[in-house]
Every structure is written in structure tokens, then in C-alpha cells.
C-alpha positions as CSV (number, residue, x, y, z in Angstrom):
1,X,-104.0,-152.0,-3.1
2,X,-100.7,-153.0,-2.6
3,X,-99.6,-152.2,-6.4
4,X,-101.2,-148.4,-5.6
5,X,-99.1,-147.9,-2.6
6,X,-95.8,-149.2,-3.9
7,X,-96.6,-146.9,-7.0
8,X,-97.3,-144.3,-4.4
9,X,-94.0,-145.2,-2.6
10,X,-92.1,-144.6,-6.1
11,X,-93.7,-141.4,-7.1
12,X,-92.8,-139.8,-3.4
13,X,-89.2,-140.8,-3.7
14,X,-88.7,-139.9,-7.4
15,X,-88.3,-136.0,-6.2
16,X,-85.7,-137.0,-3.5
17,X,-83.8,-139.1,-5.9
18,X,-83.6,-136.3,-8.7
19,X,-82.4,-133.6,-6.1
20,X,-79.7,-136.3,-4.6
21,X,-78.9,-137.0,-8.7
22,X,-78.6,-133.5,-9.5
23,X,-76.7,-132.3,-6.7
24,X,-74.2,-135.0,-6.2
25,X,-71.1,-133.6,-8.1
26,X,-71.0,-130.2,-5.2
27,X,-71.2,-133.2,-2.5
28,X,-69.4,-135.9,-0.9
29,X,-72.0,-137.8,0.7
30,X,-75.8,-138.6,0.2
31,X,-75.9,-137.0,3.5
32,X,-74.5,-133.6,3.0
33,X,-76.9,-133.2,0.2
34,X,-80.0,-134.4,2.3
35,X,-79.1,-132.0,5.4
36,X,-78.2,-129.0,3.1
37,X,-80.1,-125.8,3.9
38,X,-81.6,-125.7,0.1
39,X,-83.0,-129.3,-0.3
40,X,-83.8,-130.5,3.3
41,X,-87.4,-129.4,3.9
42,X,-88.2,-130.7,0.3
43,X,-86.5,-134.3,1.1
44,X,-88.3,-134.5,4.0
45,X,-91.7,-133.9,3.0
46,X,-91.3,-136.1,0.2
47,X,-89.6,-138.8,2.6
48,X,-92.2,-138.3,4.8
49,X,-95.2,-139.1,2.1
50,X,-93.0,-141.8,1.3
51,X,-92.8,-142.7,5.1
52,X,-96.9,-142.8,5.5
53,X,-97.2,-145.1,2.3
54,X,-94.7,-147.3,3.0
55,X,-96.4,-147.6,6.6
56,X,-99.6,-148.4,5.1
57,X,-98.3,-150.9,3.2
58,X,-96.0,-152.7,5.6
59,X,-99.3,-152.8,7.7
60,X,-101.1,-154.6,4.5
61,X,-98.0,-157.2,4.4
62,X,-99.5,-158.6,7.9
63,X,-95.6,-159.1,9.1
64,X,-95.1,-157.4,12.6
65,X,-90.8,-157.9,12.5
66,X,-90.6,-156.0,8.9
67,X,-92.6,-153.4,9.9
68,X,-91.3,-152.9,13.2
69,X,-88.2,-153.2,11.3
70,X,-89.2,-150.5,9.0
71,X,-90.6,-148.1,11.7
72,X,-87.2,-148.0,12.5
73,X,-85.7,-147.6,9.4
74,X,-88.2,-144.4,8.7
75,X,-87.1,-143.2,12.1
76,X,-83.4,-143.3,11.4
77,X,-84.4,-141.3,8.2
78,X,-85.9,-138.4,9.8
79,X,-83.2,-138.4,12.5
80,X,-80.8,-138.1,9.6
81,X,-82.1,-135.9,7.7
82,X,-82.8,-133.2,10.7
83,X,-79.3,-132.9,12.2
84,X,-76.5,-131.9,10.1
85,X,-73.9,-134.6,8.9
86,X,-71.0,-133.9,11.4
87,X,-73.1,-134.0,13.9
88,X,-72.8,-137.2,16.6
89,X,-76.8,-137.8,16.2
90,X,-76.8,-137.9,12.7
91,X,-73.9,-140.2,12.3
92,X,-75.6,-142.2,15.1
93,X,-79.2,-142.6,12.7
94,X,-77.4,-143.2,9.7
95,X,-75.7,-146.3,11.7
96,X,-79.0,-147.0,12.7
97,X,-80.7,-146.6,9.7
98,X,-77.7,-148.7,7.6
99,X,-78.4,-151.6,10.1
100,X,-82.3,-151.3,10.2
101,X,-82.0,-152.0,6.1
102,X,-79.3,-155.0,6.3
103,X,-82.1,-156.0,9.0
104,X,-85.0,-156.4,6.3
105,X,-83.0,-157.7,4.2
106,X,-81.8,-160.5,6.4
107,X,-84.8,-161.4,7.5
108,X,-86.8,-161.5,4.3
109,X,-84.2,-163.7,2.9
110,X,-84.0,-165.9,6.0
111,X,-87.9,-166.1,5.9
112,X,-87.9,-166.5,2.1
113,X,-84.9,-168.6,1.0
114,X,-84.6,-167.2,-2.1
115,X,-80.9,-167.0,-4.1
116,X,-81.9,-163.1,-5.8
117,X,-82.4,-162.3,-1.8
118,X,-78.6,-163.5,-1.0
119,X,-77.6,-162.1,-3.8
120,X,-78.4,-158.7,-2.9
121,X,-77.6,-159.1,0.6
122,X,-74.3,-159.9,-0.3
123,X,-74.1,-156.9,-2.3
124,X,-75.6,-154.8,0.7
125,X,-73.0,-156.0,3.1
126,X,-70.3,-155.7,0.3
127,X,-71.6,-151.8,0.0
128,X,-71.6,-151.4,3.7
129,X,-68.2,-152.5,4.5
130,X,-66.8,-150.0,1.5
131,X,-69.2,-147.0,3.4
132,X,-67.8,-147.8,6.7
133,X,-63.8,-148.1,5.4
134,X,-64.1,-144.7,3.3
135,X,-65.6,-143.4,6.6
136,X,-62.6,-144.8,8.7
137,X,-60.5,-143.3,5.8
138,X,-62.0,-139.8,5.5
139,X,-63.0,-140.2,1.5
140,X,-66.1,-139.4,-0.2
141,X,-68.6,-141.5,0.2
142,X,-71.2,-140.7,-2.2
143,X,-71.0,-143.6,-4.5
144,X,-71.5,-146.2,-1.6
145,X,-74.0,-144.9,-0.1
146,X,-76.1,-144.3,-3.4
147,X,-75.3,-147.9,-4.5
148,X,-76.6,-149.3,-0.9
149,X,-79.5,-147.0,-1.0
150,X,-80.3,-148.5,-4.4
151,X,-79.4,-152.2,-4.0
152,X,-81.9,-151.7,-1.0
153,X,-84.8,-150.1,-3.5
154,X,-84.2,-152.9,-5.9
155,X,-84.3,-155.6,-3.2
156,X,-87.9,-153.7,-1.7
157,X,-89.2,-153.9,-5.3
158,X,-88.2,-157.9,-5.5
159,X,-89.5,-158.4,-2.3
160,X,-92.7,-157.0,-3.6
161,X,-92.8,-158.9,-7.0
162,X,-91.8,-162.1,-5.2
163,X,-94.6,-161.8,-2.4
164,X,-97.2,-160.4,-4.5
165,X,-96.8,-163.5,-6.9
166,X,-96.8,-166.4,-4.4
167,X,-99.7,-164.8,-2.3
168,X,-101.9,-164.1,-5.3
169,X,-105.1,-166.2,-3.6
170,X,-104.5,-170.0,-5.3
171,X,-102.2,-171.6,-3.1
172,X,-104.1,-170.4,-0.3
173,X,-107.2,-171.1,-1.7
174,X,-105.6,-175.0,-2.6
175,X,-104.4,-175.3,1.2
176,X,-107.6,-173.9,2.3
177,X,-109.5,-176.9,0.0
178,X,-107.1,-179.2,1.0
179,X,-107.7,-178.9,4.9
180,X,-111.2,-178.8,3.8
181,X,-110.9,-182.1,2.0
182,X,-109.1,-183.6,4.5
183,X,-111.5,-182.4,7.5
184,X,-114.2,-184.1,5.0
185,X,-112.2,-187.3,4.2
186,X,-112.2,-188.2,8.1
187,X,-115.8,-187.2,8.8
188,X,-117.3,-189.2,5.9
């Protein structure tokens, strides 16, 4: 089910990712191409399909921090995506929304331990610091914030991978066997 909705996931942000792709040479910012007048209502439709999947799924991952964590990521999304890029609300959600992903990420790697999780983390605080300076700096800010939205898709993807292959059913079912042996051993 899992493999469906993250397929699901994928398919709803292709569109969103082509438009962004396409238009990105008439724009300076991921923003200003989400919040333009010609591509908004697509982008958010799409982000919103992408928004119920990805909601369905976090609920299927049994983890109540990532997908409170995500709930607020998706928030921050919509936020952004409503209220044009020099506006104080906007600028306030993408804040939001660039700390709700170095959130996930964080704690999936603090939960998980795993060197491919640092890795990227590093790269996601890396990414952020360059958005934040060519904010500070008033320069285009396009290529950050496409490589920190991507860093972020590839780390979702890993995280999925990672997960789906040590909760596959046989080392639960070993622990569960285990217990049971051990429940067994001091009975008999």
C-alpha cells in the first residue's frame, strides 16, 4: 500500500516539477513561479493530491512526530503558495515550511542513525544557509531552493526504501518468536 501511495505521491508532483522546470529561466525564485497568476491554481491542485497521499501514507508509517511534522510542512505549502512572494505571510510559511523539512529530516536521522541520513542533512543545512544568505543579499534564489527542495525528495524516497526494507515482516516476526520462545522457555 505504501509503494502505491509513494508512486501516487510521485505522479502528483511530477506536473508541479515540470511547470517549476519549464518556467525557471523568467524567474528568480521557486516561489515567484509557484505564486504566479498562470501556474498557481495548477500547483496547488496538484500539491494538494500530493498533500492527501502523502497524509495517507504518513498515517500508514504509525509515527505521530513525522506526521505531525508533515501536517505542518503541507500547511506551510499551501500558505506559500496562496499569498504572493513579497508578501510578510508568505515569507513567514516558506520559513516555516524550510524548518518543518530540516525537522523530518533531523528526526528520521536521529531516530534512524543512518550515515546517507547525515549525509543529506548536511547537505539540507548546507542548502539552507546559501537560501537564507542570497535572501540577506537580494540574489536569485532559484538554484537553492530547487536543490533543497530536491535533496528533501531524495531523502523522503531513502527514508522510504530504508524503512520499507527493515520493516518487511521477518525481524518482527523473529522478535515476535523470540519473546514467544522465551515466554515458553520459563513456563516449561
Amino acid at each position: 500500500m505504501k509503494n502505491a501511495l509513494l508512486l501516487f505521491m510521485i505522479s502528483s508532483y511530477a506536473v508541479p516539477v515540470v511547470i517549476v522546470s519549464e518556467a525557471h529561466t523568467n524567474h528568480t525564485s521557486v516561489s515567484s513561479i509557484i505564486t504566479s497568476p498562470e501556474h498557481r491554481i495548477m500547483i496547488f491542485v496538484c500539491m494538494t493530491l500530493m498533500g492527501l497521499f502523502t497524509l495517507f501514507y504518513e498515517y500508514l508509517r504509525r509515527d505521530s512526530m513525522s506526521f505531525f511534522i508533515i501536517c505542518n510542512l503541507l500547511l506551510a505549502i499551501f500558505f506559500v503558495i496562496a499569498f504572493d512572494e513579497d508578501t510578510l505571510i508568505h515569507n513567514g510559511f516558506a520559513i516555516h515550511a524550510l524548518l518543518s523539512i530540516l525537522s523530518f529530516m533531523l528526526y528520521f536521522f536521529l531516530k534512524m542513525n543512518h550515515t546517507a541520513f547525515a549525509a543529506s542533512l548536511f547537505l539540507q543545512i548546507v542548502f539552507a544557509d546559501l537560501i537564507l544568505d542570497a535572501l540577506h543579499t537580494k540574489r536569485a534564489i532559484y538554484t537553492e531552493e530547487a536543490l533543497f527542495i530536491a535533496n528533501f525528495a531524495v531523502f523522503y524516497l531513502f527514508l522510504h526504501f530504508i524503512a520499507s526494507s527493515s520493516t518487511d515482516g521477518c525481524s518482527e516476526r523473529v522478535e515476535i518468536l523470540d519473546e514467544d520462545d522465551a515466554s515458553f522457555q520459563r513456563r516449561g
